[in-house]
Structures are given as structure tokens and as C-alpha cells.
DRENZADO-994177 format. One line per field, with one value per residue (C-alpha): residue number from 1; residue in one letter; x, y, z negated. Coordinates in nm, 4 decimals. Each point is the difference from the previous one (the first is absolute). Layout:
! DRENZADO-994177
resi: [NUM  ...];
resn: [A  ...];
X: [X  ...];
Y: [Y  ...];
Z: [Z  ...];
This chain:
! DRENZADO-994177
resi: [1  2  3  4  5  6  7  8  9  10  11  12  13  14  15  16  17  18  19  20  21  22  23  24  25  26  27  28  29  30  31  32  33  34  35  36  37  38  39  40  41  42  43  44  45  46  47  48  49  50  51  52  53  54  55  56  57  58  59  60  61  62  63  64  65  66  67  68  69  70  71  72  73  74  75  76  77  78  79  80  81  82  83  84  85  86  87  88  89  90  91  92  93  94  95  96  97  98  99  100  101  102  103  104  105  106  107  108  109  110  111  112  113  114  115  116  117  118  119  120  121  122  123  124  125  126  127  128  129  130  131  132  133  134  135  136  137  138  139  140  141  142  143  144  145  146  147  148  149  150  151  152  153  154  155  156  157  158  159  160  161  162  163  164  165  166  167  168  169  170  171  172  173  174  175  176  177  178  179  180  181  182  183  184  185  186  187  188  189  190  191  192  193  194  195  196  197  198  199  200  201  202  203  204  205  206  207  208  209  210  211  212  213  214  215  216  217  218  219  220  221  222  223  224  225  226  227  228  229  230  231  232  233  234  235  236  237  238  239  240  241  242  243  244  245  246  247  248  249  250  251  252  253  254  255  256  257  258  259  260  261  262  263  264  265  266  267  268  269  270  271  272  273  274  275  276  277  278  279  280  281  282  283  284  285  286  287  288  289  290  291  292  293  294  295  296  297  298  299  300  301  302  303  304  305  306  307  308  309  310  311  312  313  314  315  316  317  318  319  320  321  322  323  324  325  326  327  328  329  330  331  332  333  334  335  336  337  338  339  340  341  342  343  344  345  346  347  348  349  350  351  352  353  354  355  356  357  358  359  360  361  362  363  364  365  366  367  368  369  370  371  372  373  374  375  376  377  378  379  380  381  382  383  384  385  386  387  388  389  390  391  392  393  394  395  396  397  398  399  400  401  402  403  404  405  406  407  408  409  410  411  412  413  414  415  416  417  418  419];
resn: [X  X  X  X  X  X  X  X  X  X  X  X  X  X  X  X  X  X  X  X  X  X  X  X  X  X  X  X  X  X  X  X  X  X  X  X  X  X  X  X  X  X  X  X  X  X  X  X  X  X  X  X  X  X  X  X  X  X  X  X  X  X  X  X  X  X  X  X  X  X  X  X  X  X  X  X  X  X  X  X  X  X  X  X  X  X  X  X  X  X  X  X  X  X  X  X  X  X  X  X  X  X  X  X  X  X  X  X  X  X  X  X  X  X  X  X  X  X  X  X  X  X  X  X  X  X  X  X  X  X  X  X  X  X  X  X  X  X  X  X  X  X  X  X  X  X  X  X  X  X  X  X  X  X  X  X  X  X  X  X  X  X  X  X  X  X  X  X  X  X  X  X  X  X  X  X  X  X  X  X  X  X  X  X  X  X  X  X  X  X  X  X  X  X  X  X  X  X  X  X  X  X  X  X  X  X  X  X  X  X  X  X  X  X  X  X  X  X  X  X  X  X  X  X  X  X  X  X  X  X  X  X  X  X  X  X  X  X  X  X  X  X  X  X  X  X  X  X  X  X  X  X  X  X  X  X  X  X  X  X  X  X  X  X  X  X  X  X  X  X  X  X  X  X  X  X  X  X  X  X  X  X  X  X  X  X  X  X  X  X  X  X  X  X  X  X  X  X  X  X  X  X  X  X  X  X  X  X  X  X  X  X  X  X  X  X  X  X  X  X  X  X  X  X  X  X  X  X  X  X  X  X  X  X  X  X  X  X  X  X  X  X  X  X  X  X  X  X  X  X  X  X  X  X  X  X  X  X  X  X  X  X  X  X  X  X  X  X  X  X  X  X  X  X  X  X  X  X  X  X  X  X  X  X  X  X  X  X  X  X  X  X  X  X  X  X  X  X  X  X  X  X  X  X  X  X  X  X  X  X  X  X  X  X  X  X  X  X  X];
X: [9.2701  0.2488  0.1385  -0.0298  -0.3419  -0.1234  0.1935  -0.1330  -0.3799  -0.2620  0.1751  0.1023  -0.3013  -0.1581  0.2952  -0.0825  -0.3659  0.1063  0.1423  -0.3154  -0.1154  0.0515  0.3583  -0.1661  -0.2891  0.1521  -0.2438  -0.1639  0.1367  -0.3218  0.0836  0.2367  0.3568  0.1020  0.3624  0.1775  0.2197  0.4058  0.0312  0.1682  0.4023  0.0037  -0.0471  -0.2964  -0.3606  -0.2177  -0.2992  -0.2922  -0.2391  -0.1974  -0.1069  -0.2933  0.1129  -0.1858  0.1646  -0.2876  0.2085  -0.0020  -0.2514  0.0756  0.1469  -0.1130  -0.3673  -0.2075  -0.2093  0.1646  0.0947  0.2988  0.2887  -0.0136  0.2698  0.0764  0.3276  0.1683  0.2613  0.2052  0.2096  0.2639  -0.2393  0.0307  -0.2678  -0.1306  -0.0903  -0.2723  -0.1504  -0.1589  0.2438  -0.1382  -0.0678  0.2176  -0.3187  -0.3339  -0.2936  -0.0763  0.3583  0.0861  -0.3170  0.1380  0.3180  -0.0985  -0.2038  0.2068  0.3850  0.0666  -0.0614  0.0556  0.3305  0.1118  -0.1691  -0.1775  -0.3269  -0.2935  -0.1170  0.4093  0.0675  -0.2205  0.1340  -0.2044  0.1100  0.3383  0.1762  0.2422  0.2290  -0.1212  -0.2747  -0.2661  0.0029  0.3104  0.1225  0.2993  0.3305  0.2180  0.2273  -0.0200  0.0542  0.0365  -0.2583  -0.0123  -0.3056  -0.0889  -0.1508  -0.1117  0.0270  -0.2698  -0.3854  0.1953  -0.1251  0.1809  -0.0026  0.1904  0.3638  -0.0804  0.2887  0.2778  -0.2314  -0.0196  0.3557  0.1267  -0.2583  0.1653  0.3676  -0.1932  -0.1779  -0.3208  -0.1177  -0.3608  -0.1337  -0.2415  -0.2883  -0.0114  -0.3933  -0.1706  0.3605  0.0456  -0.1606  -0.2527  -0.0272  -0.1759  -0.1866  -0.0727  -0.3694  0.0481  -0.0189  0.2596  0.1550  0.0792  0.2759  -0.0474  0.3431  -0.0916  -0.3237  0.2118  0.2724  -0.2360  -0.1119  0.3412  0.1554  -0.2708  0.0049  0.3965  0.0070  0.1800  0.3052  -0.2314  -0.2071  0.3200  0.0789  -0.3023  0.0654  0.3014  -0.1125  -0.3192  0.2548  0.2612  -0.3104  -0.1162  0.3677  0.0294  -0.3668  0.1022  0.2968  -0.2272  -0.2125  0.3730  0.0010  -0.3112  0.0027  0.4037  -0.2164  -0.1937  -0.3048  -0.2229  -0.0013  -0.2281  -0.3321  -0.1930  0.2250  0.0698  0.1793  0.3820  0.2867  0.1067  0.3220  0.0168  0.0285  0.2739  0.1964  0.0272  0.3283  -0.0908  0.3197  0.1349  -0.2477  0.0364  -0.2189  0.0716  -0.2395  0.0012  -0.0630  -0.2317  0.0388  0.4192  -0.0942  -0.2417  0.2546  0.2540  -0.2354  -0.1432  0.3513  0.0489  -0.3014  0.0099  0.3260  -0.1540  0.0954  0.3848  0.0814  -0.1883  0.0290  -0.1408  -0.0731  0.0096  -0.2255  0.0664  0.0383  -0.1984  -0.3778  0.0584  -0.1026  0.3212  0.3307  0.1363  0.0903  -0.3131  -0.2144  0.2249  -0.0983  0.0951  0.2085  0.1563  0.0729  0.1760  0.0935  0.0079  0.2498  -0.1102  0.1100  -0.2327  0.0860  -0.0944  -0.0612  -0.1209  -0.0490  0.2000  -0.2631  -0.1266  -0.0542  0.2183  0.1161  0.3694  0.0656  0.2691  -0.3345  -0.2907  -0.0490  -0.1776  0.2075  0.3124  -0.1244  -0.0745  0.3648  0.1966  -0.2358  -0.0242  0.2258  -0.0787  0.1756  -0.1438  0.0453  -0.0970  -0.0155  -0.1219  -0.1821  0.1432  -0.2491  -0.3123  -0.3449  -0.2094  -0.2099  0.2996  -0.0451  -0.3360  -0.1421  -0.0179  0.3715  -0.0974  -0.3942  0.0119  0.2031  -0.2362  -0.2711  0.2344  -0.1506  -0.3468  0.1386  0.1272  0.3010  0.3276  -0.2649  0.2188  0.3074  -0.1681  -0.1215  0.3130  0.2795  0.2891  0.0747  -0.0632  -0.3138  0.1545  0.3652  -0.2314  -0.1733  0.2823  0.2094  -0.2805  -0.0747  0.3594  0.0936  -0.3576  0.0950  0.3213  0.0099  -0.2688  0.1894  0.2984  -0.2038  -0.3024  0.2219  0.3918  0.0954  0.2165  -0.0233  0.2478  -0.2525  -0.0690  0.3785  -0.0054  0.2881  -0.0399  -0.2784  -0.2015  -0.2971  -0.1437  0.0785  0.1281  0.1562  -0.0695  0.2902];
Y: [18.9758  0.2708  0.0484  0.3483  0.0499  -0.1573  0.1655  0.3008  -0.1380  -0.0246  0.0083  -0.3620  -0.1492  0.1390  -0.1817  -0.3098  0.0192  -0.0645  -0.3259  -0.1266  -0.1550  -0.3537  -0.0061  -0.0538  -0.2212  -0.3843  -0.2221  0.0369  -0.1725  -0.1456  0.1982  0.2494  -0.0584  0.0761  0.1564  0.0288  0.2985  -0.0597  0.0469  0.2579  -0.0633  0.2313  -0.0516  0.1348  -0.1259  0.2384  0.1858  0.1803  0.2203  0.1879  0.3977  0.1556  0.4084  0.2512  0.4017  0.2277  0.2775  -0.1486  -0.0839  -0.3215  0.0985  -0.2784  0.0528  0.2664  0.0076  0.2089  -0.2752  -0.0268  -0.2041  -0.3482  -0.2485  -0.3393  -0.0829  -0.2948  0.0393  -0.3002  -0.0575  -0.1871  -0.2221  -0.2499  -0.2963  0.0311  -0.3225  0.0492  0.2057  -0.1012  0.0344  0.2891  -0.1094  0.1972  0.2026  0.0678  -0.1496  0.3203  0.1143  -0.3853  0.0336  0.3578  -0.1467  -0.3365  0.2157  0.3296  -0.0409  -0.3505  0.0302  0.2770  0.0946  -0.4092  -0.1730  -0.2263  -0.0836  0.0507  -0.3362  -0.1319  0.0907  -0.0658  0.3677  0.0217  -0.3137  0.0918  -0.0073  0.2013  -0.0088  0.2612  -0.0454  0.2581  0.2317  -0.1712  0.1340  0.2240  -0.0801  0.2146  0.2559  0.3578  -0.1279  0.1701  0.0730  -0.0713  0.1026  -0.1425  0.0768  -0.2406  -0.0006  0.1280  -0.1795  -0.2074  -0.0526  0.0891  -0.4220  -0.0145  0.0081  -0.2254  -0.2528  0.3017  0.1820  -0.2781  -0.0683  0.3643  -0.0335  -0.3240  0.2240  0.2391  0.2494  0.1161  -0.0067  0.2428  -0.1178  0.2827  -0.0733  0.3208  0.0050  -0.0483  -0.0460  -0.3102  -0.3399  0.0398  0.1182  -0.1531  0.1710  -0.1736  0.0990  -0.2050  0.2615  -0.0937  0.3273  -0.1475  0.2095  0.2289  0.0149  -0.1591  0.2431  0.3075  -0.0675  -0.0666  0.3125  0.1758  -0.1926  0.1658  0.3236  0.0108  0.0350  -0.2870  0.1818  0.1822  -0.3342  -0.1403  0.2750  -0.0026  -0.3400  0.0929  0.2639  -0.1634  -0.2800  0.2310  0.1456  -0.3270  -0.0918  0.3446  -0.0636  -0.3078  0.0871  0.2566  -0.2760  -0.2143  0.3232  -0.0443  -0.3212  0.0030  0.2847  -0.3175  0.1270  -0.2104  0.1507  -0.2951  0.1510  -0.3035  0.0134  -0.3495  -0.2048  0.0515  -0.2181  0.1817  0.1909  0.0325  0.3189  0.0611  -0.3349  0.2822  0.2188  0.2988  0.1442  -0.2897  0.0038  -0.1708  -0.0688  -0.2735  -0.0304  -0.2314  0.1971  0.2839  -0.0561  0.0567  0.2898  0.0883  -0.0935  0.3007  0.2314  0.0430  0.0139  0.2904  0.1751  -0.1779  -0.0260  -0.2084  -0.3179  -0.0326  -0.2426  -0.1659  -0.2587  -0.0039  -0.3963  0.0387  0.3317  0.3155  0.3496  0.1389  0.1158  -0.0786  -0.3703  -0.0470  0.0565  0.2831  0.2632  0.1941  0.1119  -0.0862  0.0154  0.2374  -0.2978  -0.0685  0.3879  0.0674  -0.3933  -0.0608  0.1352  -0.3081  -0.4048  -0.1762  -0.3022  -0.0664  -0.3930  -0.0652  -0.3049  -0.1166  -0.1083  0.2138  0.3780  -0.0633  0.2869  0.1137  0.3896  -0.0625  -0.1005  0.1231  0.4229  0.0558  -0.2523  0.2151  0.3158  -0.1179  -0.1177  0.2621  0.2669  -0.2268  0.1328  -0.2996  -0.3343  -0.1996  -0.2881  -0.1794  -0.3860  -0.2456  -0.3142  -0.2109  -0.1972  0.1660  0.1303  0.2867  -0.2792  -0.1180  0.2522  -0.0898  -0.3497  -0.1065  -0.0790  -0.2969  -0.0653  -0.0314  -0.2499  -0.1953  0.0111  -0.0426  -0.3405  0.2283  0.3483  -0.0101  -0.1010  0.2583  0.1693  -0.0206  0.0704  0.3034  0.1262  -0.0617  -0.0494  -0.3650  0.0908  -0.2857  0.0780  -0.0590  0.1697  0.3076  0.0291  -0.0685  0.2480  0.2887  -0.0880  0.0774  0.2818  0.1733  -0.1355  0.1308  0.3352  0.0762  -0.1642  0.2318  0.3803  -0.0989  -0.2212  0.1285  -0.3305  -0.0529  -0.2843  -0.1021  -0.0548  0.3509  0.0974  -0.1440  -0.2496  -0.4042  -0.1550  -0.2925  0.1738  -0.0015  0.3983  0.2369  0.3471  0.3033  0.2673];
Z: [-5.9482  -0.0427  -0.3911  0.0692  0.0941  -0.2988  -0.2224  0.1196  -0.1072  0.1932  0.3770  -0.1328  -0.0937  0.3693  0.1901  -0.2361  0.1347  0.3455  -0.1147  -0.2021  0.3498  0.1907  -0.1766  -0.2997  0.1098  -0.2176  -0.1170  -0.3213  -0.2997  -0.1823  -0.3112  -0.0568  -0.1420  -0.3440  -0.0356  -0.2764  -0.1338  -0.0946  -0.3528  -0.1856  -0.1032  -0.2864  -0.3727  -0.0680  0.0140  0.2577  -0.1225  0.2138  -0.0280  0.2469  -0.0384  0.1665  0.0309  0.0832  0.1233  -0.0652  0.1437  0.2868  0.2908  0.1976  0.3031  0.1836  -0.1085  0.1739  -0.3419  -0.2528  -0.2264  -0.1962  0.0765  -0.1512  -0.0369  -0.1420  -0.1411  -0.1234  -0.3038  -0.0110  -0.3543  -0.1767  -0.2223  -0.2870  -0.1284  0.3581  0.0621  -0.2252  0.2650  0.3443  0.3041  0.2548  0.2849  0.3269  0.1395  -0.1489  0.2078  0.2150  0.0392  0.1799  0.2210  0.1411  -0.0092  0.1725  0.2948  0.0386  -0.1190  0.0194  0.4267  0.0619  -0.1941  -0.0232  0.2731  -0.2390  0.1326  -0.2299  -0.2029  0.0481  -0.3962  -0.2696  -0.1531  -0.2672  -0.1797  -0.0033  -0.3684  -0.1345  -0.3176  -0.1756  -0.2652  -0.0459  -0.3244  -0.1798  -0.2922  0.1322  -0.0682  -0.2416  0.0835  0.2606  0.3725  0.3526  0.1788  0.3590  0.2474  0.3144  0.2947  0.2689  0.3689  0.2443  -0.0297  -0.2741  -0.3538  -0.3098  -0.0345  0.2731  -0.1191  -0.3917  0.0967  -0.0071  -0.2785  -0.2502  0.0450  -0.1050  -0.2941  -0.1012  -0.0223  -0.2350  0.1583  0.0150  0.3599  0.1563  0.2780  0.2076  0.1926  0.2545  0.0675  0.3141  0.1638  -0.1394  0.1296  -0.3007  -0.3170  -0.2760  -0.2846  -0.3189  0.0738  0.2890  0.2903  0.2311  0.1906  0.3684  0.2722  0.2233  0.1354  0.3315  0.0478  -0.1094  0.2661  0.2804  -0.0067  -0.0868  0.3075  0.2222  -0.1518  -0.0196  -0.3458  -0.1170  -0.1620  -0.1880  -0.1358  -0.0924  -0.2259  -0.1286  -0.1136  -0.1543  -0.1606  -0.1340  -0.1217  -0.1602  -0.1566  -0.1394  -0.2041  -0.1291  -0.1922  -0.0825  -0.1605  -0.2001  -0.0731  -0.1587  -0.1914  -0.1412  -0.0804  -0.1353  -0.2628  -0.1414  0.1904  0.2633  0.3466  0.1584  0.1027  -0.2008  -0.2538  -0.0120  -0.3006  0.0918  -0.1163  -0.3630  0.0539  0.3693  -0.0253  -0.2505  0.2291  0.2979  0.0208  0.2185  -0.0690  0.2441  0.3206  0.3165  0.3000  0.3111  0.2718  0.3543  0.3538  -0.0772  -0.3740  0.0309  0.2011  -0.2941  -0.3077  0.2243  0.0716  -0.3860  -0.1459  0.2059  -0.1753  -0.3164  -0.1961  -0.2783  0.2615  -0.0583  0.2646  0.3014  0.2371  0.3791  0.1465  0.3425  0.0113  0.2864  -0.1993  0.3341  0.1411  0.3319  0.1376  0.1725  -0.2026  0.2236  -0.2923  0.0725  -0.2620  -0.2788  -0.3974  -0.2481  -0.1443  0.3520  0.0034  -0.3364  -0.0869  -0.3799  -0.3470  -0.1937  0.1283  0.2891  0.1207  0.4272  0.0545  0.3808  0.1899  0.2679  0.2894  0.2751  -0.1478  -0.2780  -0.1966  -0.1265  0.0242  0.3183  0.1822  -0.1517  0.0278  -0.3366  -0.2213  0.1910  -0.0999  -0.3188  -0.0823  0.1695  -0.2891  -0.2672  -0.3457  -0.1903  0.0001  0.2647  0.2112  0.3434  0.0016  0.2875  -0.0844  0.2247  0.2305  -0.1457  0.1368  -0.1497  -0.1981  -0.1480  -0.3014  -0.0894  -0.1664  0.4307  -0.1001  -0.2599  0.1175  0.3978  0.0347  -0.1792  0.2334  0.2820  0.1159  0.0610  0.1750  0.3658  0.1265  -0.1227  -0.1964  -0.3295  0.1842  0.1675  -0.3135  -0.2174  0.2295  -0.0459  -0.3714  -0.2432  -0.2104  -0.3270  0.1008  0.1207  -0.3381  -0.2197  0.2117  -0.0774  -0.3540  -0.0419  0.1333  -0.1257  -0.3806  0.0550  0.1352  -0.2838  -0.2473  0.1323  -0.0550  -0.2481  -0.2413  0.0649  0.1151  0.3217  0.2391  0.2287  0.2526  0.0337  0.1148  0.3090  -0.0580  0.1367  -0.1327  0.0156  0.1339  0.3601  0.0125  0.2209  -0.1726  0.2536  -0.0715];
């Protein structure tokens, strides 16, 4: 499957259908595989808690029922005494069955039943006390059909380096969406572009997308606003970790975001200059299914005044602005600092947790289904080669520290700088 195509959304995941077939017919383990996350590098402990948010000003697009938007959000912290505190587990119970039946396939080629999801353990520990101090925060947005779990290995690591990291759920785009009622919201990507494909409309579905996601951060970040006040902005108004709120620096805002959630993290700075720098993992800046500089963003248009960083994969539809139109147009009207850098040998899953969890259930996919999925690159050299340059180029614009990695000089880092 082409990078581009499901960076764009939902053209991706329909491609990825096609391959959910005989390819993927391997015999059933009897149980599925537990994988384990890499742990964090940083000093900190990691603390979690979830918020349930609810935008009364605003109807659910996705929902022909005028009810209003709801989202679920993770806020990952810098903790302390948190082993006092249960570890979260990777994906609630109703997120890992969407996930297991709708992203895992069709975005990963991992057949349903292959991962035992939901058992998955993280680092973090739910409602620790916070850590002391004011520290960055960083949002991000995930991929296509992905879940805002979907990323917790690079997430947990940043949190570890002292920053407070928010994780959104976009709702009914997403794999699924738990509630702490226990509705689960399910996607309706694949339904939506059916019918856009045979109307012609799919330009216009993938801007909705982006628009309904861009929509989505900005009330979050409302909702950090809130909460930074010493109020409670979750809709059940839950016991929340004592001084979360005051822990949060929105004077130092960033936002990262792999495939459509890079193209998310560019597209709200443009309208929201609360976000002071952004990274894009592998993500077109485009509404078009095929990157041929048609139907360009507003951010591909007019480019950026404030630092983005562009990090693409190197397989088959990789991205770098000499090759892909939207990233071009992006850095030839982008103000702001930015940069263009290559991860050498990499696939589009190579910026999600794939990176770290596929090749553990490599004995039960198909033959060159890792490889396919996340290109020659060592796991671990992948991983450590992201955490890096993520930690740093925040460190660099939310904290005032510079990084050699960021100049583009000889490092020891599979990475390519585009100039």
C-alpha cells in the first residue's frame, strides 16, 4: 500500500481492504499473542488519565442525529510515587476489539485474533500524583481508522523527557471509541468513502475529515484551558490527578501527529496559533487520493511562520518535498524554521507502535508481512531514531534547547536531510 494514500485517510484503508483476502488467510494461533511496549528512556515516571469531552456547540458531523461532538482524550504526565498506582493497560476493551477487526487489517495487515490487543501494558500508571514543575504540552493526533492508543511507545517516551502529552480520539473515524459508559463509537470511514468514490466526492470527504479533525484539537485545546483554570472539563466529572492542571504550560504548545494526524497537527497550526511548533510523520498535506498537487490544503497553500518539522518514510510513496507535491508546496511557503528528513529504510507503519509490536507477531503474519509494513530498518534503531528527533526538535522550540540532531550535520541516526 502506497504511504500516500493512507496519509490522505480513508483512500488507504480502502486499498488495505483489497489485501484482507487469501494473502492473509495463515493459520490460527490458538490464542492470541501478547506484545509488549519498549519502555520509556526518560526520567520521569508516566502518569494517565483518560477524559470523556463533550462540544455542545457542536453537532457530530459524522452523526445524522443532531448530537454533539464527543471525544475521549488521554493526558499523559510526568508523575512521581506512581508505582503506587495500577499500570494502564495500551487499549481499553472496546477500543482493541475495533482495533483488532478494523485497523489492525486493514491499515497493518494483521489478521483479526493475531494480537491479544487488549492485554497490552503500558508504563504509565493511572491517576498518579503529578510530578512538580510547568511542562510542554504536546498533542497528538493519530493516523487514519487509528486509535489515539496507537502511537503510546513514542507518547510515553516524550512524557518521560517532561512533557505532558494529549492523545485525541477523533469519533466515528477512528477504529472505535470507547465511552466510560461503555458505548463503544465504531467507523464509518469505509461506508463514507464507498459512497463518495461512486458519487465523486472523495476530495470533498477528505476535507471533511480534516476539518472535523482540526475541529476536534481546537476544542480540546479549550478544554486544556479549562482544566489549566483548576476546573474539570470531563463530562462525568471524574476524580483527576491533583494539580494536573496547574503541571500544563499553555504558553509552550505543541502538537505531532502520524499520516492523517501530521496532516492534522499542520493544518490546525495554520488556524490556531496557540500550537507553536508541529511535526508531520509521514502524513500528505493534500485531498486528493493520489499525490499529484491537486486539491491542496490551506497549509500546503500558505506553508507555516512558526517551526514544523516533515519526517517521511523511505519505501514506496515515501514523502520528502523534492517528490511529494503538497510537502513541496508546503516548504517553498513556509516562513517558519522547518526541516525535511528521510528515515532511511522505513514504511508508513514505521511511525506508529507497528514499529516496536509487529515484529513480535512475525512468526504468525505472512511471509514479508513485517517488512512490507515497516520496510529493512531495525525495530529498535527505527524507534530510537524517532524518539529522538521528536524529543529533540520539541526540546529545541518548547524548551530553548538546541540539538545537534536537528542541523543536519553527520549523525548516528538512520536519516536522510532533504534540502
Amino acid at each position: 500500500m502506497r504511504k500516500t494514500l493512507v496519509a490522505a485517510g480513508i483512500a488507504g484503508l480502502m486499498l488495505a481492504t483489497c489485501a484482507v483476502g487469501p494473502a492473509m488467510a495463515v493459520e490460527s494461533a490458538p490464542r492470541p499473542a501478547r506484545v509488549h511496549l519498549p519502555s520509556p528512556t526518560g526520567a520521569f515516571s508516566v502518569g494517565v488519565v483518560p477524559l470523556h469531552l463533550v462540544d455542545h456547540s457542536r453537532s457530530d458531523p459524522w452523526q445524522s442525529a443532531r448530537a454533539p461532538r464527543e471525544l475521549m482524550v488521554s493526558v499523559f504526565y510526568p508523575a512521581r510515587g506512581a508505582a503506587r498506582h495500577p499500570v494502564a493497560r495500551q487499549m481499553p476493551a472496546g477500543a482493541a476489539a475495533g482495533f483488532d477487526t478494523f485497523a489492525g487489517p486493514l491499515n497493518y495487515g494483521v489478521p483479526a485474533g493475531t494480537a491479544a490487543w487488549a492485554e497490552t501494558l503500558t508504563d504509565a500508571h493511572g491517576g498518579a500524583p503529578v510530578a512538580p514543575g510547568r511542562h510542554p504540552v504536546v498533542l497528538y493526533s493519530p493516523g487514519a481508522g487509528d486509535i489515539r492508543d496507537w502511537n503510546t511507545g513514542l507518547v510515553q517516551d516524550l512524557v518521560s523527557h517532561g512533557y505532558i502529552v494529549v492523545t485525541i480520539d477523533h469519533t466515528y473515524e477512528a477504529a472505535a471509541v470507547q465511552f466510560p459508559d461503555g458505548r463503544v463509537a465504531d467507523s464509518v470511514l469505509l461506508s463514507r468513502f464507498a459512497e463518495a468514490q461512486k458519487s465523486g466526492t472523495v476530495p470533498a470527504l477528505l476535507e471533511k475529515v480534516l476539518d472535523t479533525r482540526v475541529a476536534d484539537t481546537r476544542f480540546v485545546l479549550d478544554q486544556l484551558t479549562t482544566l489549566a483554570t483548576g476546573a474539570d472539563p470531563d463530562a462525568e466529572h471524574r476524580h483527576l490527578p491533583s494539580g494536573l492542571g496547574r503541571a500544563m504550560d499553555l504558553d509552550r504548545i505543541g502538537m505531532f501527529g502520524q499520516s492523517a494526524g501530521g496532516f492534522t497537527a499542520a493544518e490546525t497550526m495554520y488556524s490556531d496559533p496557540r500550537i507553536k511548533a508541529g511535526i508531520d510523520l509521514d502524513g500528505t498535506l493534500g485531498f486528493s487520493s493520489e499525490p499529484d498537487g491537486s486539491h491542496l490544503s490551506p497549509v500546503a497553500h500558505h506553508g507555516l511562520d512558526r517551526p514544523f518539522l516533515l519526517m517521511g518514510s523511505s519505501g514506496d510513496g515515501g514523502s520528502n518535498h523534492h517528490a511529494e507535491p503538497s510537502w513541496a508546496s508546503f516548504w517553498d511557503n513556509s516562513r517558519g524554521w522547518h526541516a525535511d528528513i528521510t528515515l532511511d529504510d522505513s514504511r508508513h507503519g514505521s511511525f506508529t507502535d507497528a514499529e516496536s509490536l509487529l515484529p513480535q507477531l512475525a512468526g504468525r503474519l505472512p511471509t514479508g508481512s513485517v517488512t512490507g509494513q515497516l520496510g529493512t530498518l531495525a525495530p529498535s534503531r527505527a524507534v530510537a531514531t524517532e524518539r529522538a528527533y521528536v524529543s529533540a526538535f520539541f526540546d529545541r522550540w518548547l524548551r530553548n534547547h538546541d540539538n545537534h540532531l536537528l542541523d543536519g550535520g553527520p549523525t548516528s541516526y538512520p536519516v536522510t536531510f532533504i534540502r
